[in-house]
C-alpha positions in Angstrom: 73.3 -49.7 101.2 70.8 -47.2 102.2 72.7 -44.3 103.8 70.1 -42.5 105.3 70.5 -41.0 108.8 66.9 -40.8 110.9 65.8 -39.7 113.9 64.1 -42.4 115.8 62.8 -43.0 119.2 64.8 -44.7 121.0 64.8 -45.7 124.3 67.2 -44.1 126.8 68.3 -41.2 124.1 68.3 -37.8 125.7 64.9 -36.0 125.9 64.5 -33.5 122.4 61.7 -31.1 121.7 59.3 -32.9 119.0 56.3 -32.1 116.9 53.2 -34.0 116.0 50.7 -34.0 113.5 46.8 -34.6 113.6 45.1 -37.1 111.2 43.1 -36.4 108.5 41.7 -39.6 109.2 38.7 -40.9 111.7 39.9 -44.3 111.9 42.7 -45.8 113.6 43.2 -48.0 111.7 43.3 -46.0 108.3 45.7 -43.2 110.2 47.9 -46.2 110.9 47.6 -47.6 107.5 47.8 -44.0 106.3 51.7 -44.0 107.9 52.6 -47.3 107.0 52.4 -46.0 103.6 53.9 -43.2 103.7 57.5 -44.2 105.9 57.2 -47.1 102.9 57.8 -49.5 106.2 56.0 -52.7 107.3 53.1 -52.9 110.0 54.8 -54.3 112.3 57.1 -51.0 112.8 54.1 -48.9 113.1 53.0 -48.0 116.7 49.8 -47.1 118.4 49.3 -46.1 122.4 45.6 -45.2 123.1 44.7 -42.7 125.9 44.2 -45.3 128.2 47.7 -46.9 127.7 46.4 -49.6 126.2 49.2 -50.6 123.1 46.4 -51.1 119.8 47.3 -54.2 117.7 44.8 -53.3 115.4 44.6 -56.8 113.0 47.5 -58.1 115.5 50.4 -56.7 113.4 51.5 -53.7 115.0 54.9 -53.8 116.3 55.5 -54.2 120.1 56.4 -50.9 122.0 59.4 -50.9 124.3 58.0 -50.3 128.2 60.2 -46.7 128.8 58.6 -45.4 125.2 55.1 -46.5 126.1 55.7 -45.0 129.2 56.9 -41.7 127.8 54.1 -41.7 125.0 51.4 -42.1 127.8 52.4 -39.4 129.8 52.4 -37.3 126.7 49.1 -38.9 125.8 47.3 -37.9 129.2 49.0 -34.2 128.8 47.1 -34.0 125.3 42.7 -35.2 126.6 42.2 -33.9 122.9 43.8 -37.1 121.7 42.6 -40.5 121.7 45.9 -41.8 120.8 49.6 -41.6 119.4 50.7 -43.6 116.2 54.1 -43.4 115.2 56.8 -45.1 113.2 58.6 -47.3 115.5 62.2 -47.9 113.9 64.7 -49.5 115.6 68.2 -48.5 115.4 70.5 -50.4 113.0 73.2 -48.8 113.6 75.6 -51.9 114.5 74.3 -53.6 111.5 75.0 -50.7 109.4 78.6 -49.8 111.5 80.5 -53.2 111.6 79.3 -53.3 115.0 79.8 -50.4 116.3 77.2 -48.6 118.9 75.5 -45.6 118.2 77.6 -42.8 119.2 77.5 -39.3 118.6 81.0 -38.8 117.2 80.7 -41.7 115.3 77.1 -40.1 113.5 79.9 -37.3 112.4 82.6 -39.8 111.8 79.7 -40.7 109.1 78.7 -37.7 107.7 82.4 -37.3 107.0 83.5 -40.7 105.6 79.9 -39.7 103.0 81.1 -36.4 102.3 84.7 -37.8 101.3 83.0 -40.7 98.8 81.0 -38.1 97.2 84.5 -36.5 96.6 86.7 -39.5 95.9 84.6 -42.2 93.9 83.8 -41.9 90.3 80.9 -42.9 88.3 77.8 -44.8 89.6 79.9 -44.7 92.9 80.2 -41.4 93.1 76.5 -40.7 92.1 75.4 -43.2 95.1 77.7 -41.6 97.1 76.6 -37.5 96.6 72.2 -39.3 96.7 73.5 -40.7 100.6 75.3 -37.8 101.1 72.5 -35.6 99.9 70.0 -37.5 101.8 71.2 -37.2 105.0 71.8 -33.7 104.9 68.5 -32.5 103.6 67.3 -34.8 106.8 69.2 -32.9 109.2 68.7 -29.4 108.0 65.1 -29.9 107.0 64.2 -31.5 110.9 62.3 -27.9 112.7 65.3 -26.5 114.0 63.2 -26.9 117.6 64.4 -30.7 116.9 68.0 -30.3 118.2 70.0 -33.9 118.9 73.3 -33.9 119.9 73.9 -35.0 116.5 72.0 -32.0 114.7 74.0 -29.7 117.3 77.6 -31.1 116.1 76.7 -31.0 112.7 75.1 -27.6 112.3 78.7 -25.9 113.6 79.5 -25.9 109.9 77.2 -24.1 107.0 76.5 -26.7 104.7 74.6 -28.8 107.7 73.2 -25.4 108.8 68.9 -25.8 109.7 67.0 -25.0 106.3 64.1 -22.0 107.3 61.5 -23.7 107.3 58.1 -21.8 107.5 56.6 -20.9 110.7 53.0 -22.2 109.1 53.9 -25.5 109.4 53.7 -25.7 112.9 51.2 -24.6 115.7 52.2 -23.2 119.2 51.0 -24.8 122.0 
């Protein structure tokens, strides 16, 4: 199991601050490419919403974009006349698949980070070394998110030291 915990966009989720990125890259298609790569994740999960609202397929295999997250994108988009589109990876939640089930809550995101932090205590051997890389994942996730980046989840978590926000450098972000 891949234990990761990951902050997607997700349709009906509370509003949070978020950052963006320029590409390096003059070509859609090669920016979009250029992510694919990098998230390690098909085409179909990478999405693209051009100025004019129009979703870009690209060669066809983009993924579909939910109506309230194109809808959100291309307000942003029209705020931004410097862009000529958004491309982002566009996960869905497995939560239930992952959770026996269960929907994504917020208690049961900490309900997680504890049951992982117990494992990395409890098993032995390769067990136990699974169990501190998912532990050890998810919390380099959470504090290393801009502290600007703050889910209900993030907000929980960082009560407690060892989930506190890394400092990360103000250089890696521009002001708007």
């Amino acid at each position: 199991m891949d234990g990761r915990l990951t902050l997607v966009i997700h349709e009906g989720s509370a509003y949070v601050q978020t950052y963006y990125a320029l590409s390096g890259y003059e070509m859609l298609d090669a920016s979009i490419d250029n992510l694919r790569k990098r998230e390690s994740t098909p085409k179909r999960l990478i999405h693209c919403l051009l100025s004019s609202g129009e979703v870009y397929r690209g060669d066809g295999e983009n993924g579909n974009v939910p109506d309230g997250v194109r809808r959100e994108v291309g307000t942003w988009l029209a705020r931004k006349p410097e862009l000529s589109a958004a491309v982002w990876t566009g996960l869905e939640s497995n939560w239930k698949e992952k959770r026996s089930g269960k929907t994504f809550s917020v208690d049961d995101a900490v309900i997680y980070t504890r049951e992982l932090e117990q494992a990395a205590k409890q098993k032995t051997g390769d067990d136990r070394r699974k169990a501190e890389i998912d532990l050890n994942s998810v919390r380099e996730y959470v504090r290393n998110t801009p502290a600007q980046v703050q889910t209900a989840v993030r907000k929980r978590l960082s009560a407690q030291p060892e989930w506190a926000d890394a400092a990360l450098s103000h250089a890696l972000f521009d002001s708007e």
